[in-house]
N, C-alpha and C positions, 0 to 999 in steps of 0.2 A: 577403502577407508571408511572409518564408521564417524557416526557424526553425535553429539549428544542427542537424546532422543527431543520427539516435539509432542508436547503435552496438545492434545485435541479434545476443546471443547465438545462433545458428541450429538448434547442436546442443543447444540445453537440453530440458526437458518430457518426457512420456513419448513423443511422436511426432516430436517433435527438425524435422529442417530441413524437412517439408512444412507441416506445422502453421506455426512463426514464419516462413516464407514468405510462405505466405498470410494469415496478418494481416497481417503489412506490408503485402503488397500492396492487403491489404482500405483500412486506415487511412490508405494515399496514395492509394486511389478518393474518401477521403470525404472527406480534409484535401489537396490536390495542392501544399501547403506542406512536406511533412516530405519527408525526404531519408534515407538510411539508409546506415551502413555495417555490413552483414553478414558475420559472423565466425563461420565454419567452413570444411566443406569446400569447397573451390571448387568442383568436379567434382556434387556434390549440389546444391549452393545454384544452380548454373547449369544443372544439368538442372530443378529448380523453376521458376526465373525462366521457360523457356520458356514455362510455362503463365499468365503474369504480366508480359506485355511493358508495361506500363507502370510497373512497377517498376522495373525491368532501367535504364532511364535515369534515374533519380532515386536509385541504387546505387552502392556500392561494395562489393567484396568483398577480403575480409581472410583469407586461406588458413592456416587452422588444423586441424586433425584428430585431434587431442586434446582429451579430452571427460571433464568430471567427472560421474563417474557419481552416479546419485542419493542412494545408501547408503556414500557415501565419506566415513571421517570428515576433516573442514574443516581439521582440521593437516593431516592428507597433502594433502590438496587446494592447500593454500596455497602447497607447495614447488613446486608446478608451475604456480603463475598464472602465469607468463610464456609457458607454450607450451598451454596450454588457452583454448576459445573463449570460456569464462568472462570467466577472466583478461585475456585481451588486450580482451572489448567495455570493463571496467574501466577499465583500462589507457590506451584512446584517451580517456576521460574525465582522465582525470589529463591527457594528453601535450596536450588540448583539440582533438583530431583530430574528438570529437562531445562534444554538450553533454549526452546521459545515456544511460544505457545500459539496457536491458530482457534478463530473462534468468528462461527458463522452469527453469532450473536448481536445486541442491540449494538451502535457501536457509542453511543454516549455513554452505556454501564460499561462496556469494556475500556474507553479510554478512562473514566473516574479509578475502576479498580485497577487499570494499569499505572495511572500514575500514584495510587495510594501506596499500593504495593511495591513496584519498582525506584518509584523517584525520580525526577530528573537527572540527566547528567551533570555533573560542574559546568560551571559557563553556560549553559541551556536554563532560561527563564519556563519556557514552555512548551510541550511536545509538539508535533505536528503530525497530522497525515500525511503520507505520501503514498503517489499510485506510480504506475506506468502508465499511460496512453498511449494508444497507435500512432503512427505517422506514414506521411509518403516514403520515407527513409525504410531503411530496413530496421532500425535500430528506434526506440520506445524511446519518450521524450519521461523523465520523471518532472512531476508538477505534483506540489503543494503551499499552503494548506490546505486541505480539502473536506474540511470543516470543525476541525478540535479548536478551534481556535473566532471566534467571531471579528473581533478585534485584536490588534495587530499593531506596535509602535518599531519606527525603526529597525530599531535591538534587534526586534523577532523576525523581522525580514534576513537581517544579514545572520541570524543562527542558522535561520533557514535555510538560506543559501549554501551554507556551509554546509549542513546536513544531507539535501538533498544532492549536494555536490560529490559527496565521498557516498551515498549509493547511486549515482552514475556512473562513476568510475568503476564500482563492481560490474555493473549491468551494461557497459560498453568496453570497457580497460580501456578508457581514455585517461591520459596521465591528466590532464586538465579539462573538466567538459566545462561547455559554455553555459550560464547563466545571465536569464532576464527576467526582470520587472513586471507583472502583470500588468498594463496601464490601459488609460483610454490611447492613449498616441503614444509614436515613438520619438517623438522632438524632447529633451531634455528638458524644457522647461513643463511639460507636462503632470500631470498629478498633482496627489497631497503633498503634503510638506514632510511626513514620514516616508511616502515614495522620493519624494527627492531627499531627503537625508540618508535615507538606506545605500541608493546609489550613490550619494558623495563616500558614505562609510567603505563599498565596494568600490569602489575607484581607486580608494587611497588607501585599501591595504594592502600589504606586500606580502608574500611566502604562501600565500595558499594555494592549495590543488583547485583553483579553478579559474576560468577566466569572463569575467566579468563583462557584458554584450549590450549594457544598456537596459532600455522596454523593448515588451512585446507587447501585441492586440491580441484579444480574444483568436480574432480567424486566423491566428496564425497557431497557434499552438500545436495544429497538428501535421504544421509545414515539414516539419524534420529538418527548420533553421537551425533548433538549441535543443539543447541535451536535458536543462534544467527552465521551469517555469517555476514562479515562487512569486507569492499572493498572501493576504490577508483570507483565514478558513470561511468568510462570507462569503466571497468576491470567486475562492476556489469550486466553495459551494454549486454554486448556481453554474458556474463558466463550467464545471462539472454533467451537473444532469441534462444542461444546453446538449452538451457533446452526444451525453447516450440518448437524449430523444431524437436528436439528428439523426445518428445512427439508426435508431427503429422508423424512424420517418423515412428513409432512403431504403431500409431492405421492406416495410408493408409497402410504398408505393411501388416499387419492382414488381415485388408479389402479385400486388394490385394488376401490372402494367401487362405484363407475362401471363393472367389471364383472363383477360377480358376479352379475348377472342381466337380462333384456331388459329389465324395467321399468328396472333401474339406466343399461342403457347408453339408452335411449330420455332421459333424464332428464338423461346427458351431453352428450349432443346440444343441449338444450334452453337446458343452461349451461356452452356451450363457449367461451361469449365474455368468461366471469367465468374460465374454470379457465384458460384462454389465458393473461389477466393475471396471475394466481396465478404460473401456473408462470413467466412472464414475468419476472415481481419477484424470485422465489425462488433462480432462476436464477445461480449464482456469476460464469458467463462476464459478466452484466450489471456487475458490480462488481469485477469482477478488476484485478489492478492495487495489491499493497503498496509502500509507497514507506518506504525506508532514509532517516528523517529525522535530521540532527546531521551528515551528510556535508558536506565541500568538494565537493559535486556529486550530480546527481539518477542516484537507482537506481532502478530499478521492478524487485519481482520477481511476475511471471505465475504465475498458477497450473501445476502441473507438469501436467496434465490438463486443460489450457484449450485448448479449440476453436480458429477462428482467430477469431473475433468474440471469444472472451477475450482473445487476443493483442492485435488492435487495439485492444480499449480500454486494454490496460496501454501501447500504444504512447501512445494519448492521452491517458493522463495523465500522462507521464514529458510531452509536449508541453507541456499545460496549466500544468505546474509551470515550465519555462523559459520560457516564454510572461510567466508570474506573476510571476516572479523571486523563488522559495518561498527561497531562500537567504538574498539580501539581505532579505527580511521579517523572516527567523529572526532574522539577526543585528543590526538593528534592537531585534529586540523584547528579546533579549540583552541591546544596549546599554542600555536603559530601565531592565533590570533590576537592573546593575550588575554584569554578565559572573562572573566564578564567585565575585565575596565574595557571592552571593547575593542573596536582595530585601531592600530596606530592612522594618525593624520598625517605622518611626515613619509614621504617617497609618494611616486608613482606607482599604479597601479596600472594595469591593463581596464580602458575603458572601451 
């Protein structure tokens, strides 16, 4: 089955067109269903392809050579989406030239030019990020906001929930995944006063695809309690980079530990098929891939330092989500809830 194609930013990331080259190319070795229009320099993107001819036929290329740098702030950026590779992969989303677009780029110019150009959804005040993270489960917890957003009333809690609810359901086929609260504690009476009214709002609606679990605390997030975590983009921010310097703080002390002496490296040796997995799971390029949810269209932004196996997976999940039809779900679950006069207060909800 072919899929509409995915417009790729070529010049984003810190290594720009050879890096999202070769994930694509990697991503049409493993899927030979996606199709790509690639948006940069011609001249670069066609000296790449040589190394990648089975791309090269499953391509298009879009000549752009303007480039938002990474430390550009997103108003300047925005006056030039029309002539930057940002802006135009955007852009063939909007014109429906590709069904999403991926872009290793700055991610505050790409949310400005994703929502300029796309729009929100009806009933969605404001977009959010959403990711995957690991868990002890087998299965990825999605959590957002993960920083589009500083602040955060009510409203945007329960969109969120709702959003981040209908891409769990893609990314587990659970008819209902569970959603929680980011909080300091899990006792009810805890939080702001926009954390406890988001929660009365999820308590007390009724018909949606998900089931509503209370709070969570930071060190749990990546228990593989809940399927969905959902926060204020600060709060997701921070509870964020906490997780990936853990992460490198647990695989440099390993490293560290493994060798500081021959008994240590003899001992490496012995548990290299446990540290393999370790670093395997820990790994960002495994789970790269944010997705700009509350859009009229699917964004993926890659890590700016993502390998090309980072790349292809953000290719495949910008895929998986059109594949899904993560939009029509959204606005579904929208409708059930009665689009922005909010959820009803009257029945039981699952608390």
């Amino acid at each position: 089955m072919s899929l509409p194609r995915i417009a790729v930013d070529a010049m984003g990331g810190d290594e720009g067109v050879r890096v999202m080259v070769e994930g694509a190319a990697l991503a049409r070795r493993r899927h030979d269903r996606f199709k790509f229009l690639l948006v940069g320099d011609e001249r670069r993107i066609k000296a790449a392809l040589d190394n990648h001819p089975g791309l090269g036929g499953a391509s298009e290329i879009l000549h752009c050579d303007d480039v938002v740098a990474g430390d550009e702030q997103p108003s300047k950026a925005l006056r030039r989406a029309r002539s930057t590779s940002m802006g135009l992969a955007v852009d063939a989303v909007k014109r429906g030239d590709a069904g999403a677009a991926v872009s290793s780029g700055n991610t505050g110019a790409l949310m400005a030019m994703s929502k300029l150009a796309l729009r929100t959804m009806p009933g969605i005040d404001r977009p959010a990020l959403a990711a995957l993270l690991p868990t002890l489960k087998e299965e990825d917890v999605v959590m957002l906001d993960l920083g589009a957003n500083r602040e955060c009333d009510a409203s945007n809690l329960v969109q969120f929930a709702i959003m981040g609810a209908a891409y769990s359901r893609i990314v587990t086929g659970k008819a209902a995944p569970t959603v929680r609260l980011l909080n300091i504690g899990t006792e009810e009476n805890k939080g702001t006063e926009d954390l406890q009214d988001a929660a009365a709002q999820l308590r007390a609606a009724t018909g949606l695809a998900l089931q509503f679990d209370g709070f969570t605390e930071a060190d749990k997030i990546n228990r593989g309690e809940v399927d969905v975590v959902v926060t204020d983009g600060f709060s997701g921010n921070i509870a964020l980079k906490a997780i990936e310097g853990a992460a490198r703080f647990v695989t440099d002390l390993l490293r560290s530990a493994f060798t500081s002496s021959v008994r240590s490296k003899i001992g490496f040796l012995v548990s290299r098929p446990a540290t393999e997995l370790l670093k395997h799971h820990l790994d960002p390029n495994n789970h790269n891939g944010a997705v700009f949810l509350g859009l009229n269209g699917v964004v993926v932004k890659s890590h700016g330092s993502a390998n090309a196996a980072g790349v292809a997976n953000a290719v495949a999940v910008a895929a998986r989500l059109l594949e899904n039809d993560l939009i029509d779900r959204i606005a579904a679950d929208l409708a059930e809830l009665g689009g922005r006069h909010g959820p009803s207060t009257s029945g039981t909800g699952k608390g």
